[in-house]
N, C-alpha and C positions, 0 to 999 in steps of 0.2 A: 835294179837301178833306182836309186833314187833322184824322186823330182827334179829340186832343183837344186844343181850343182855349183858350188861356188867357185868362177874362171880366173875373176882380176877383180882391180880395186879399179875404181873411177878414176881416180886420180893418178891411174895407168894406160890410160885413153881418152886422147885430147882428143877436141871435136877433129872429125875430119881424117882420124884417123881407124888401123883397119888392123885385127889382131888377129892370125891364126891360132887356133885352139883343137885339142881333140876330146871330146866329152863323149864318154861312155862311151868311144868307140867310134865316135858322130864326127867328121871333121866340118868346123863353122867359123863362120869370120865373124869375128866381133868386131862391129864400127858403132862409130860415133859419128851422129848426122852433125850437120853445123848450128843447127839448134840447139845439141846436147843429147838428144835423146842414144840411147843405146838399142842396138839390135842387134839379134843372131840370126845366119843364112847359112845353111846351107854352103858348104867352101868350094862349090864347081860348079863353072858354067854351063847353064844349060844347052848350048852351042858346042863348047867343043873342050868338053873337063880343062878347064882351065881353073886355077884356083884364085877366086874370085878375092882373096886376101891381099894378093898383090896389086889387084885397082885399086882407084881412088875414087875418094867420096867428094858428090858434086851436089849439094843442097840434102836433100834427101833419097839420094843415089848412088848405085855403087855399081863404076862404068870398069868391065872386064879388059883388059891391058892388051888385049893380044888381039881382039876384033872388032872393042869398043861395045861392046853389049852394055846397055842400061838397066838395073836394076832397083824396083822399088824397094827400099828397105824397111819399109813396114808390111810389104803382101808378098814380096818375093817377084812381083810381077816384071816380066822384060817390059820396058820401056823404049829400046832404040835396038831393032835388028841389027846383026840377023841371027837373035834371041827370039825366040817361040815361045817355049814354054818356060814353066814360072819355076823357082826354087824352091825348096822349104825353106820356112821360117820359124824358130821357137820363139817361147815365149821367156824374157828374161825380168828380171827383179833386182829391182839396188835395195839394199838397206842403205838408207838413208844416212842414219846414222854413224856407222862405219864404213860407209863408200864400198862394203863389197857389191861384184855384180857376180848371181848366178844364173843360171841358164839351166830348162826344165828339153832335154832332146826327147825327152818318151814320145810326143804328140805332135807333131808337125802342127802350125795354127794354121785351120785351112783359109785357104783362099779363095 
């Protein structure tokens, strides 16, 4: 596998929004905070495999559709039960330049 995988362009994810993807195998939601920032998770809830792609994103949060689970989207952490344990989170890369964003699944970033 190589690192980091090229998913989307920037300008394929507006803030607030939330993109299922499969890398290397890996399935992860690509969101965009309301800040701008991008991250990649891990695409199932820790609570009850739901895939975490279908919530929405509430500041720097990604709330699971089906029991309301809160997720940080930069640690992977629950936030609001009845989420427990935390997600993976990779670590992703924009070139600037040409608005790709890739995503590195080898390493979960710990938390």
């Amino acid at each position: 596998m190589a690192p980091f995988v090229p998913v989307s362009r920037l300008d394929e994810l507006a803030p607030g929004e939330v993109l299922a993807l499969e890398v290397d195998g890996v399935e992860i939601a690509l969101a965009r905070d309301e800040d701008g920032d991008v991250h990649a998770l891990e695409d199932r809830c820790s609570h009850d495999d739901i895939a975490l792609s279908d919530g929405d994103v509430e500041g720097c949060t990604l709330e699971c559709w089906k029991h309301g689970s809160q997720f940080d989207l930069a640690t992977g952490r629950p936030l609001q039960l009845p989420a427990t344990q935390p997600v993976a989170v990779y670590a992703v890369d924009i070139d600037r330049s040409s608005g790709v964003i890739s995503v590195d699944v080898t390493t979960p970033i710990p938390q």
